[in-house]
C-alpha positions as CSV (number, residue, x, y, z in Angstrom):
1,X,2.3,20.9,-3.9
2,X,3.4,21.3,-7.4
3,X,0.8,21.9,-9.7
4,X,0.8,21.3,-13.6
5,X,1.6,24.3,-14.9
6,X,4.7,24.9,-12.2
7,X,5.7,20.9,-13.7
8,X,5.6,21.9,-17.2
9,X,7.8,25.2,-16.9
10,X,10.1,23.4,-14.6
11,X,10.7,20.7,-17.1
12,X,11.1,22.9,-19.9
13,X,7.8,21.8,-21.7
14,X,5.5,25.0,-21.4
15,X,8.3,27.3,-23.1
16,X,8.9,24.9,-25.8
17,X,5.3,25.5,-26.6
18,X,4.9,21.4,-26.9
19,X,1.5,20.5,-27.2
20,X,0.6,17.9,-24.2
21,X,-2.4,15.6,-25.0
22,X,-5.7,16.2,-23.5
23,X,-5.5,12.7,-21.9
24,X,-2.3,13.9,-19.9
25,X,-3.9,16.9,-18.5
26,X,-6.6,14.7,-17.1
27,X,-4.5,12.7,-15.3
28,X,-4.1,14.7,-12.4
29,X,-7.4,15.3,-11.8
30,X,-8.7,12.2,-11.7
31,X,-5.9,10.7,-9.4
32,X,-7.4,12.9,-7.0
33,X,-10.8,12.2,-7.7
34,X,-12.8,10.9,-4.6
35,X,-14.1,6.8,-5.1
36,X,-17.7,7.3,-4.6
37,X,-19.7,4.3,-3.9
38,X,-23.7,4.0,-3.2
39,X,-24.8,1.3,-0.3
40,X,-27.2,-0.6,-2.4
41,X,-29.5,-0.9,1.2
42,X,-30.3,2.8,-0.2
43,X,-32.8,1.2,-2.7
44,X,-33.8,-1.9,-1.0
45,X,-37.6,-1.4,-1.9
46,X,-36.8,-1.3,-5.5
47,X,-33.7,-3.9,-6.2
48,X,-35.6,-6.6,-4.8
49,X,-37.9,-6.1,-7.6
50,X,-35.3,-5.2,-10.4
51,X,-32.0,-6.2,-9.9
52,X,-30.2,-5.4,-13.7
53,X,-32.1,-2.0,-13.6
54,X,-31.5,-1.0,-10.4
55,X,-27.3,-1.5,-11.2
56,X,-27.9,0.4,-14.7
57,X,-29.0,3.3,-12.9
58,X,-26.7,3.3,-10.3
59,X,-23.9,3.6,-12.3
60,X,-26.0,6.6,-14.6
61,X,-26.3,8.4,-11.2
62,X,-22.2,8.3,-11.4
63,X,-21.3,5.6,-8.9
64,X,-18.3,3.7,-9.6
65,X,-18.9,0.7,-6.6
66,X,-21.2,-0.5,-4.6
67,X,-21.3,-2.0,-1.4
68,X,-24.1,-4.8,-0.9
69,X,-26.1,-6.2,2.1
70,X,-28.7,-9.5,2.9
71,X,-26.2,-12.2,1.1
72,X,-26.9,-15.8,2.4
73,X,-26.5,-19.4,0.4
74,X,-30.0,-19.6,0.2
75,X,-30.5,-16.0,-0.9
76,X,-27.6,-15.4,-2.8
77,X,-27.7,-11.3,-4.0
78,X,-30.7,-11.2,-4.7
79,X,-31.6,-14.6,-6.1
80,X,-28.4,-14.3,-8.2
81,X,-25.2,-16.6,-7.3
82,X,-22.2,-14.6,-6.7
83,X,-20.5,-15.0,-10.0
84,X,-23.9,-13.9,-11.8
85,X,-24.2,-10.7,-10.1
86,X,-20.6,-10.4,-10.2
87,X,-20.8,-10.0,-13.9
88,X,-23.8,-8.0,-13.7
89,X,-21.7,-5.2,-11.6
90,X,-18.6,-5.7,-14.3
91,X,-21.2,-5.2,-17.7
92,X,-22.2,-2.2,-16.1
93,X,-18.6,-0.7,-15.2
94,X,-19.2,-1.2,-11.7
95,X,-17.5,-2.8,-8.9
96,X,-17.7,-3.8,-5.2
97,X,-15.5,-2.9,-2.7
98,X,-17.4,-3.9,0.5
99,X,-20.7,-6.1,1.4
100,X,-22.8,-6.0,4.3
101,X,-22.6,-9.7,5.8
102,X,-24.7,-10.7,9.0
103,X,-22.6,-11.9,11.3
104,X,-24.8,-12.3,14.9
105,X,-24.4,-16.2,14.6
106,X,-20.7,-16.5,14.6
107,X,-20.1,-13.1,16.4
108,X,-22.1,-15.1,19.7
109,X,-19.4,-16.7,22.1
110,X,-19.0,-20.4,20.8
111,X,-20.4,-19.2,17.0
112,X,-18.2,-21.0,14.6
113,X,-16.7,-20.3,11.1
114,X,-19.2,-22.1,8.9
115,X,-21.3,-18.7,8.0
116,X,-18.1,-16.3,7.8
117,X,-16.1,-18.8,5.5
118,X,-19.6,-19.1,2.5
119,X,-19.3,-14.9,3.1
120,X,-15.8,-14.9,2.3
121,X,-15.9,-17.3,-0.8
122,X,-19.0,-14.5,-2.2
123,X,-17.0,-11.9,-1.6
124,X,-13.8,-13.3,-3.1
125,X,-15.8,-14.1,-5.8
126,X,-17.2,-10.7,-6.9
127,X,-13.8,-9.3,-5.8
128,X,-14.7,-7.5,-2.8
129,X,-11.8,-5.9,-0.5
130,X,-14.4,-5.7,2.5
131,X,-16.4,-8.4,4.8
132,X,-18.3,-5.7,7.3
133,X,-20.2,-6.2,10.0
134,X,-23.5,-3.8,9.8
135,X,-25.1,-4.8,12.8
136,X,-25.1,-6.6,16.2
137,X,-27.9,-7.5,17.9
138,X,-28.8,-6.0,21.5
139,X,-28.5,-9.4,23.3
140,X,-25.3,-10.0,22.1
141,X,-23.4,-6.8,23.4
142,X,-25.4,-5.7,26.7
143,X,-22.6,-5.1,28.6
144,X,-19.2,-4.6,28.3
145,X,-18.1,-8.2,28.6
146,X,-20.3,-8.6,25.5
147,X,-18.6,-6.0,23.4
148,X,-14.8,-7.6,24.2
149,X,-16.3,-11.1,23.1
150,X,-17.3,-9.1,19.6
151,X,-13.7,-7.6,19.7
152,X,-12.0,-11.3,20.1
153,X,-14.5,-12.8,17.6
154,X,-13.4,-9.8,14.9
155,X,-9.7,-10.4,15.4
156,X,-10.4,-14.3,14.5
157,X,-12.6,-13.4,11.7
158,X,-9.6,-10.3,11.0
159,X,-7.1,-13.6,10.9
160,X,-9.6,-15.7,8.4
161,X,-10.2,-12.6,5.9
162,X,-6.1,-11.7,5.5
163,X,-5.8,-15.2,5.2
164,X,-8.3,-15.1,1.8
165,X,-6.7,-11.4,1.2
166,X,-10.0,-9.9,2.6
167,X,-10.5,-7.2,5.4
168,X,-13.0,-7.5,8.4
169,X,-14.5,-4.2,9.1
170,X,-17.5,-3.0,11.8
171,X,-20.3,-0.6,10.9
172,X,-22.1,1.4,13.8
173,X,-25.2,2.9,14.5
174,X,-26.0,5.3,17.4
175,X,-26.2,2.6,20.6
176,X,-22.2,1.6,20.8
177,X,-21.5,5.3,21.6
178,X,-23.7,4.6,25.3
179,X,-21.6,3.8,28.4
180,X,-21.8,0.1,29.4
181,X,-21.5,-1.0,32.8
182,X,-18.1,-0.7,32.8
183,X,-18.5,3.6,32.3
184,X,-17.0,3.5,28.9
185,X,-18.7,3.3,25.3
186,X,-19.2,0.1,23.2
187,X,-17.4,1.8,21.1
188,X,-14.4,2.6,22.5
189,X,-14.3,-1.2,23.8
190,X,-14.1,-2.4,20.2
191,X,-11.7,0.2,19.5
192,X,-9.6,-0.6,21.8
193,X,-10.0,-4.6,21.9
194,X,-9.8,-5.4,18.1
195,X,-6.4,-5.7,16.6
196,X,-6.0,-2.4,14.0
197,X,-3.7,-4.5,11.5
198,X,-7.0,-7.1,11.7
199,X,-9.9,-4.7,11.9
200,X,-10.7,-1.5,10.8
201,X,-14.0,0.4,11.1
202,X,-16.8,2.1,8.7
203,X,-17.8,5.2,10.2
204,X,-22.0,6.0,10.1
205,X,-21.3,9.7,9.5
206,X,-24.7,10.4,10.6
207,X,-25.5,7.9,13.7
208,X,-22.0,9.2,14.8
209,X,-23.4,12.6,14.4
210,X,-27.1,11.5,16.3
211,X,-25.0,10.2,18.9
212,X,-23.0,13.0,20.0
213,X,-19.7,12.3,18.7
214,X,-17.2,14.7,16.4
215,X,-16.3,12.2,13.7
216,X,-13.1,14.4,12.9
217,X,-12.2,14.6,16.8
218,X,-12.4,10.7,16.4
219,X,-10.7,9.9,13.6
220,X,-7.7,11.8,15.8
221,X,-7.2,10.1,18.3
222,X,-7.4,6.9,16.4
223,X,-5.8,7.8,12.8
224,X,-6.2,5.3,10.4
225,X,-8.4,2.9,11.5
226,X,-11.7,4.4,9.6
227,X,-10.7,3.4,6.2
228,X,-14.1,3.5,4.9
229,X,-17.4,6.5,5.8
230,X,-21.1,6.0,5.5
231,X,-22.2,9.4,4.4
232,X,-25.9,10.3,4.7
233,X,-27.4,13.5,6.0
234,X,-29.4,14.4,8.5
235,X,-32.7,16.7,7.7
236,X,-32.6,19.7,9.7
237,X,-36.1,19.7,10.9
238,X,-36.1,16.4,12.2
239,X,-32.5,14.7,12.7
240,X,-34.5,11.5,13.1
241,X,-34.7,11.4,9.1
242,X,-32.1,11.1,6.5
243,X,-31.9,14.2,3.3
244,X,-29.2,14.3,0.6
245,X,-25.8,14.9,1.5
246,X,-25.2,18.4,1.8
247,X,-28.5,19.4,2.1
248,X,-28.8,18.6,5.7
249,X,-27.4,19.7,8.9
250,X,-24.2,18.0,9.1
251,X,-20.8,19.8,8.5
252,X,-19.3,17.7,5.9
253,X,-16.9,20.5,4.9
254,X,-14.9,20.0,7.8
255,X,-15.3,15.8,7.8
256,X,-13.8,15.4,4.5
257,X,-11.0,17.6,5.1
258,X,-9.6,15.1,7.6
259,X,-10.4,12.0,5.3
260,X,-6.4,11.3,5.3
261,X,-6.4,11.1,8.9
262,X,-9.0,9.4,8.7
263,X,-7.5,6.5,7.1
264,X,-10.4,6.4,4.1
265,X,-10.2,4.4,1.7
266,X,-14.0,4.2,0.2
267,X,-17.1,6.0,1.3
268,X,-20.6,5.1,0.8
269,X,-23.5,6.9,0.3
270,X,-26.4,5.5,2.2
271,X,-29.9,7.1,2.7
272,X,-32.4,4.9,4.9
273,X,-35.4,7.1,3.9
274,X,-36.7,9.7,1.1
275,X,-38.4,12.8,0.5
276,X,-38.1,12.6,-3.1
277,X,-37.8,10.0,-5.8
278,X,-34.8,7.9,-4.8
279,X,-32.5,7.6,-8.1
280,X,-33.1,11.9,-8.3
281,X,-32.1,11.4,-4.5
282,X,-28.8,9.0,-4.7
283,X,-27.6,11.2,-7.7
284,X,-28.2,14.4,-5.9
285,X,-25.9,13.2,-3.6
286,X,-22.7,12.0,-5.4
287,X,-22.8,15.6,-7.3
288,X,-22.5,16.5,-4.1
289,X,-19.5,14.5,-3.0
290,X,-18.2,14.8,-6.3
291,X,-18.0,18.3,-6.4
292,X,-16.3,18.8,-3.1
C-alpha cells in the first residue's frame, strides 16, 4: 500500500518542500481508524438510574456509538421517547448504529408484525442501521424445525427492515453452537436458512469462544455475513466471567486481523460482569481496541 510519504514524493510535493496542513496528515489515519461502539447492556445497573450521565461518560471513555437494548412503547429507552434520547446521543457526539430489540413474540410461528414495525419506527428515528435479535428463547428453538422457523421469520423481518432502509441482524450466545436433532448446530441452521442479502449476524466473540468455535475459521467459510462483533473477554481463571478486552484469555490479535473477511462493519464492546469500577472498566477496553 502506498503510504504518505511514498504519495508525497510521487507527486512531487515532498521535494518542493510544500508545507501540507496538519489536518491533511490526519486524514489517513483516521480513515483507518476502527468504529468503536460500547453495548449500553454493559452498564445496565447504572443507566437505569442516570440516563444523561451515563451517555456523557460514555462518550469521555472514547466511544463514538452505542448500541442499545430493553426498548418497548411502554418503556421507551429508558423512559425517554425515541426522539428524546435520540437527541441525547447527538448533544453528546454520539450515535447509534444498532439496538437490541426482543423479538420472541413475532419470531414464534404465527407471531405477526405489530412489535417489529414500533422497533423499526425507534430505530428509524434515532437513525439506527441495525434491528438485532439478542436473544431467543429455549422453547422457541428446541429442535431443528424451530431454528428454520427463526430463519424464515428473519428473512420476513430482513424484507420489512430493507423496506425502511434498516438491517435485521442475529446475536448468539453459547447454546446455537449444540447439535439439534437433526446432528447439526442451531447455528449453522440459521446460517444456512436465512437469506445473506436479508440477514447478517453479530458475532459474541466470547460465547463463540465458550462454545468451542474459531471465530476466524468461521468468518471463512461464510465471509461477509458477520458485519458486526461483540467483543468481551474472558478472565483466565474462570472463563465463566467476563475481564477487559485484552486482558483475558482470548486471542484477539488474530480475530481482528480477519475483520475484512469478516465482513465487519461495527463492533461492540460488551462486558456482562466487573471486577473493577465499570466506566475505569469500559474505557480500559476501547484503549484497548483503539490501540490495535
Amino acid at each position: 500500500m502506498t503510504n504518505r510519504r511514498t504519495f508525497l514524493k510521487n507527486a512531487g510535493i515532498l521535494a518542493g518542500g510544500i508545507l501540507i496542513s496538519p489536518t491533511l496528515a490526519q486524514c489517513g489515519a483516521e480513515a483507518k481508524k476502527r468504529k468503536i461502539g460500547l453495548q449500553l447492556y454493559s452498564l445496565r445497573n447504572q443507566i437505569s438510574k442516570d440516563v444523561e450521565g451515563v451517555i456523557a461518560k460514555v462518550k469521555h471513555a472514547g466511544y463514538s456509538t452505542v448500541e442499545t437494548y430493553g426498548y418497548s412503547v411502554k418503556d421507551k429507552f429508558w423512559s425517554m421517547a425515541p426522539a428524546a434520547f435520540g437527541k441525547l446521543l447527538d448533544s453528546n457526539g454520539l450515535s447509534s448504529f444498532s439496538g437490541h430489540y426482543g423479538l420472541d413474540e413475532y419470531l414464534v410461528k404465527g407471531g405477526k408484525d405489530d412489535v417489529l414495525k414500533t422497533y423499526i419506527e425507534a430505530a428509524n428515528i434515532i437513525g439506527q442501521t441495525y434491528i438485532t435479535v439478542p436473544h431467543v428463547a429455549s422453547h422457541i428453538v428446541n429442535n431443528a424445525d424451530g431454528y428454520k422457523q427463526v430463519a424464515e421469520k428473519l428473512n420476513k423481518a430482513g424484507d420489512l427492515c430493507k423496506a425502511s432502509n434498516l438491517r435485521i441482524a442475529y446475536h448468539n450466545h453459547d447454546f446455537e453452537f449444540n447439535k439439534t436433532d437433526q446432528n447439526e448446530t442451531g447455528y449453522d441452521i440459521l446460517l444456512k436458512e436465512t437469506e445473506s442479502s436479508l440477514v447478517d449476524f453479530e458475532l459474541d466473540l466470547y460465547w463463540a469462544v465458550r462454545a468451542g468455535i474459531d471465530p476466524v475459521a468461521l468468518f471463512s467459510g461464510h465471509p461477509g455475513r458477520f458485519t458486526m462483533w461483540h467483543v468481551k473477554d474472558m478472565d483466565r481463571s474462570n472463563p465463566k466471567l467476563n475481564t477487559e478486552v485484552g486482558a483475558g484469555s482470548i486471542d484477539f490479535t488474530k480475530i481482528l486481523a480477519a475483520e475484512k473477511v469478516s465482513g465487519l462493519k461495527q463492533l461492540f464492546v460488551e462486558q456482562e460482569n466487573f471486577s473493577k469500577d465499570p466506566f475505569q472498566s469500559i474505557s480500559e477496553s476501547y484503549q484497548y481496541l483503539s490501540a490495535k
